[in-house]
PADRENMAR-307517 format. One line per 2 residues: their letters; for each residue y negated, x negated, z of N, C-alpha, C. Coordinates in Angstrom, 1 decimal. Example, Ala and Ser with C-alpha at 12.3 -4.5 7.8 and 13.67 -1.06 7.14 Angstrom:
BEGIN
as> 5.7 -13.2 7.8 4.5 -12.3 7.8 3.3 -13.2 7.8 | 2.2 -12.8 7.1 1.1 -13.7 7.1 0.0 -12.9 7.9
This chain:
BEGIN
xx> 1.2 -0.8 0.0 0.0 0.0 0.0 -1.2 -0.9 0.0 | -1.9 -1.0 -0.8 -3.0 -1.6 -1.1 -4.3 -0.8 -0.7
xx> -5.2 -1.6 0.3 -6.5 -0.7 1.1 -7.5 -1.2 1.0 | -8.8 -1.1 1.2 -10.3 -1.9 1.7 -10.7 -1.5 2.9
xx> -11.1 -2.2 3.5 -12.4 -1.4 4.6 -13.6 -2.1 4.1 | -14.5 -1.0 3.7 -15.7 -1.2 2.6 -17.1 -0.7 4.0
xx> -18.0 -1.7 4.0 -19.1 -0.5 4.0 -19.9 0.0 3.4 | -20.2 0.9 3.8 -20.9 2.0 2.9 -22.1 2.9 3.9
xx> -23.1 2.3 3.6 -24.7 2.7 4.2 -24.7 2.5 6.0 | -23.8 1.4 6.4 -23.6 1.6 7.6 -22.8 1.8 8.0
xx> -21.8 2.5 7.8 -20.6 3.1 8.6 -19.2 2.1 7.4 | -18.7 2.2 8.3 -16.9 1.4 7.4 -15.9 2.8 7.4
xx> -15.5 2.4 6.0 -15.0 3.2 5.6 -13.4 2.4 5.3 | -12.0 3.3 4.8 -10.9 2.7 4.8 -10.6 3.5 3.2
xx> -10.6 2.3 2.2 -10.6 3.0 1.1 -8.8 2.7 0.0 | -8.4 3.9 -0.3 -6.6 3.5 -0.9 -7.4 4.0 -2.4
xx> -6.4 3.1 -2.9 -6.5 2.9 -4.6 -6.4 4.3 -5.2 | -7.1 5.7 -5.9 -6.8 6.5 -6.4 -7.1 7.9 -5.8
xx> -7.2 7.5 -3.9 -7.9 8.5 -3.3 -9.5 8.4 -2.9 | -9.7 9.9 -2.9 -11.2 10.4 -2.3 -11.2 10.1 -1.3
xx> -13.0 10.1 -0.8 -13.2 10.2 0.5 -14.4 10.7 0.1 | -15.2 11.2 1.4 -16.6 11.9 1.9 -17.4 10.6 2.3
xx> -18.3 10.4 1.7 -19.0 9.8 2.9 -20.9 10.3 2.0 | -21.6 9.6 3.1 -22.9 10.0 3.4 -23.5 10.3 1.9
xx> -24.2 10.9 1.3 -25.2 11.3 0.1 -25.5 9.7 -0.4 | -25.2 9.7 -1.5 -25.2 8.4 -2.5 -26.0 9.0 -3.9
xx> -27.8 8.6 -3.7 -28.8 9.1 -4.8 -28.2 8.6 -6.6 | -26.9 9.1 -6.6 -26.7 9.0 -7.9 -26.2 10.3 -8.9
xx> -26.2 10.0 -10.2 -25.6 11.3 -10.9 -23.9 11.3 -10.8 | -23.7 12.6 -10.7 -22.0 12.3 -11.1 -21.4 12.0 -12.2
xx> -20.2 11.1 -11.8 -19.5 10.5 -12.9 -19.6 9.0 -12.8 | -21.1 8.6 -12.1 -21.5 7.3 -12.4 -20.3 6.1 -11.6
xx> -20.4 5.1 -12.4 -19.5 4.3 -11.3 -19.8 3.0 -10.8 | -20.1 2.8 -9.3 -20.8 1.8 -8.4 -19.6 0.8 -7.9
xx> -20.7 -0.2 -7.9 -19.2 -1.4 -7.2 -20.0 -1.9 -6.2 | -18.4 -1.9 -5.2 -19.1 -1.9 -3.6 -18.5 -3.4 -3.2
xx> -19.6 -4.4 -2.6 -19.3 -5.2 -2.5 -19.2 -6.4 -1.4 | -19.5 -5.1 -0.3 -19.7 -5.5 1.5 -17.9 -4.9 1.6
xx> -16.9 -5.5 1.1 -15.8 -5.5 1.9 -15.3 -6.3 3.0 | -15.3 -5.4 4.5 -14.8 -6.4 5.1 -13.6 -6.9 5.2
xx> -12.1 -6.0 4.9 -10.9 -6.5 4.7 -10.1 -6.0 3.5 | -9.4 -6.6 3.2 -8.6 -6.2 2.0 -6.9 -6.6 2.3
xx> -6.1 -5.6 2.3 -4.9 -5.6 2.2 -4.2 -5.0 1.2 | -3.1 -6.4 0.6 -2.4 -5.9 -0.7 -1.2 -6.2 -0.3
xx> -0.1 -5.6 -0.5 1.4 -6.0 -0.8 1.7 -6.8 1.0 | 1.1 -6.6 1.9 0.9 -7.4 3.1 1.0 -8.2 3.6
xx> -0.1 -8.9 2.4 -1.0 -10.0 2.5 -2.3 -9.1 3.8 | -2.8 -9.9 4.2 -4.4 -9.2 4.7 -5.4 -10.6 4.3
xx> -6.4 -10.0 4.0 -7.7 -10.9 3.6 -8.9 -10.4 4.9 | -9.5 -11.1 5.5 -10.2 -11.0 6.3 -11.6 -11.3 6.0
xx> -12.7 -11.4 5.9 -14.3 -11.9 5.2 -14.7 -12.4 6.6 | -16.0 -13.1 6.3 -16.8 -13.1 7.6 -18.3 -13.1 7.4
xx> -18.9 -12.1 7.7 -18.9 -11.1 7.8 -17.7 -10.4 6.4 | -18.0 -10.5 5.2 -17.5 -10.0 4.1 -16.8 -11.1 3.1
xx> -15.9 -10.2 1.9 -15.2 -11.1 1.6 -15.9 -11.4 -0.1 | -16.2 -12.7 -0.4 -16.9 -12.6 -2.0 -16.2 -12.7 -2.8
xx> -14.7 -12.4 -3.2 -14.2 -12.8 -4.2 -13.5 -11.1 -4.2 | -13.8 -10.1 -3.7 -12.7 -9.0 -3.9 -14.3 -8.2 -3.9
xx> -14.2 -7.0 -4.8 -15.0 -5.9 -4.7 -14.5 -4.4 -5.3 | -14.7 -3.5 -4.7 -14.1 -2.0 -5.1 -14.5 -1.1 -6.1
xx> -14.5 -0.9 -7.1 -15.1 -0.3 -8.3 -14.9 1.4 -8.1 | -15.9 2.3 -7.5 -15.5 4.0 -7.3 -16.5 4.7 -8.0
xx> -15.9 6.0 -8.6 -16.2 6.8 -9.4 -17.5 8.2 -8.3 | -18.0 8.3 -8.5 -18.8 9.4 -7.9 -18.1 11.2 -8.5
xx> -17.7 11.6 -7.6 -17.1 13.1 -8.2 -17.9 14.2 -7.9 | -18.4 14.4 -6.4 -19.7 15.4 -6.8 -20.8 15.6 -5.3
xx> -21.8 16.2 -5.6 -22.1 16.0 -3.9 -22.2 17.8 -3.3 | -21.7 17.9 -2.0 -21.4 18.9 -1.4 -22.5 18.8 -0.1
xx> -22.3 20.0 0.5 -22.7 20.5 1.5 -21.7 20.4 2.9 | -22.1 19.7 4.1 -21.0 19.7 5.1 -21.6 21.5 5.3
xx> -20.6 21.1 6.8 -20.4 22.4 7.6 -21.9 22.3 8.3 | -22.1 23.4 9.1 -23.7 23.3 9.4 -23.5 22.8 10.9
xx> -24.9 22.0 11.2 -24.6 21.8 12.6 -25.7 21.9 12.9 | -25.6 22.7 14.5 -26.4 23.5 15.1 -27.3 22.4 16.3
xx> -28.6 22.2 16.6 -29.1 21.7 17.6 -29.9 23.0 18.4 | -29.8 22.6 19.3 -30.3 23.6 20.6 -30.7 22.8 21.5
xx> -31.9 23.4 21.6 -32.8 22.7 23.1 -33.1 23.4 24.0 | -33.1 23.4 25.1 -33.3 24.2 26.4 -34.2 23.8 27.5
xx> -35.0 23.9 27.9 -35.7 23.6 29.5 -35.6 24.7 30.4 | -34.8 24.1 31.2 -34.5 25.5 32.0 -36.0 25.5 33.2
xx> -35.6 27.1 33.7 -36.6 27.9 34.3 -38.1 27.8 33.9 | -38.2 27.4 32.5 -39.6 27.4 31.6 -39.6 28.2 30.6
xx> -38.5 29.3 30.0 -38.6 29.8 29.0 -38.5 29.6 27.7 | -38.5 27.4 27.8 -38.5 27.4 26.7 -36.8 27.1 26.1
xx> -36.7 27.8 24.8 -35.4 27.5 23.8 -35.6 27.4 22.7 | -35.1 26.6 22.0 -35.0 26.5 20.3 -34.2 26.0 19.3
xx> -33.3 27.0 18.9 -32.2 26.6 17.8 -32.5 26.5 16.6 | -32.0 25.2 16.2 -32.1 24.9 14.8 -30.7 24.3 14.4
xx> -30.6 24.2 12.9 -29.4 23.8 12.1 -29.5 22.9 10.9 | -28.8 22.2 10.5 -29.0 21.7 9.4 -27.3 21.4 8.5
xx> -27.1 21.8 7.3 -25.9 20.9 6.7 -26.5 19.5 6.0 | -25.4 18.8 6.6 -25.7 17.2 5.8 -25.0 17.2 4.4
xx> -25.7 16.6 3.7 -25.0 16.5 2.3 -23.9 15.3 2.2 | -22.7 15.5 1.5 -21.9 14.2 1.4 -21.6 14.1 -0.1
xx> -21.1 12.7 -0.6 -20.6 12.5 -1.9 -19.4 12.9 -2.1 | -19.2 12.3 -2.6 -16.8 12.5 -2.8 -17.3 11.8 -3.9
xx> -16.2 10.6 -3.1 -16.6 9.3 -4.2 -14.4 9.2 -4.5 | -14.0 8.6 -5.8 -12.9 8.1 -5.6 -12.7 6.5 -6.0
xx> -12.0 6.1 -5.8 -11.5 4.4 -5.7 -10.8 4.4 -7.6 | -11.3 3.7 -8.0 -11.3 3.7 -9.2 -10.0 2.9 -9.4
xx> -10.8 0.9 -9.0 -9.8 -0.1 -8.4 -10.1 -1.0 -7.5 | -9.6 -1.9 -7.5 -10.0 -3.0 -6.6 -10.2 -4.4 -7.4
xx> -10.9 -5.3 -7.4 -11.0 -5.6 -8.4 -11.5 -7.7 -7.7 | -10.5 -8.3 -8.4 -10.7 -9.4 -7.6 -10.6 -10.4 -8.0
xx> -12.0 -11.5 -8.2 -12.3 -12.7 -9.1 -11.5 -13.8 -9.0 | -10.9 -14.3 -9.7 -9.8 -15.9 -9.3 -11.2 -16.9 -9.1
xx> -11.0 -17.8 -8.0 -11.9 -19.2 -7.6 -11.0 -20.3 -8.0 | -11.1 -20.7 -9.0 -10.4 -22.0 -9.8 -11.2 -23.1 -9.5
């Protein structure tokens, strides 16, 4: 089973060859395809590659599939015995990106 752990805007992500994942709103059109190049580990065939911080000879090539709407999440504020309360909500937008390949330079 061949994997990445990629980051992506901040957060690390665990990315397999061929599947989707969600992550944060990526300002691009769909279809477009970005290569991601903050990996921090790569395992193939179970080998493991480790970077430090990141690794420069391996990078992830993923397809953008569409952007959605999360579930909505609710904020509420309260001060008690003041009267004051106030609910608000917001849905976060996500991508759905898929793993195209992995893609990794020989150092001769």
């Amino acid at each position: 089973m061949t994997y990445a752990i990629v980051n992506i805007k901040g957060n690390q992500f665990k990315l397999f060859e061929k599947k989707y994942v969600y992550i944060p709103h990526i300002s691009m059109k769909i279809g477009d395809k970005i290569l991601l190049n903050k990996v921090f580990m790569f395992s193939k065939k179970g080998l493991h590659f480790f970077g430090n911080p990141f690794l420069e000879n391996i990078s992830v090539q993923v397809e953008i599939l569409q952007h959605i709407k999360g579930k909505k999440i609710f904020i509420f504020k309260k001060k008690r015995r003041k009267g004051y309360k106030v609910k608000n909500g917001f849905r976060p937008i996500f991508s759905k990106i898929q793993v195209i390949s992995f893609l990794e330079k020989n150092n001769n």
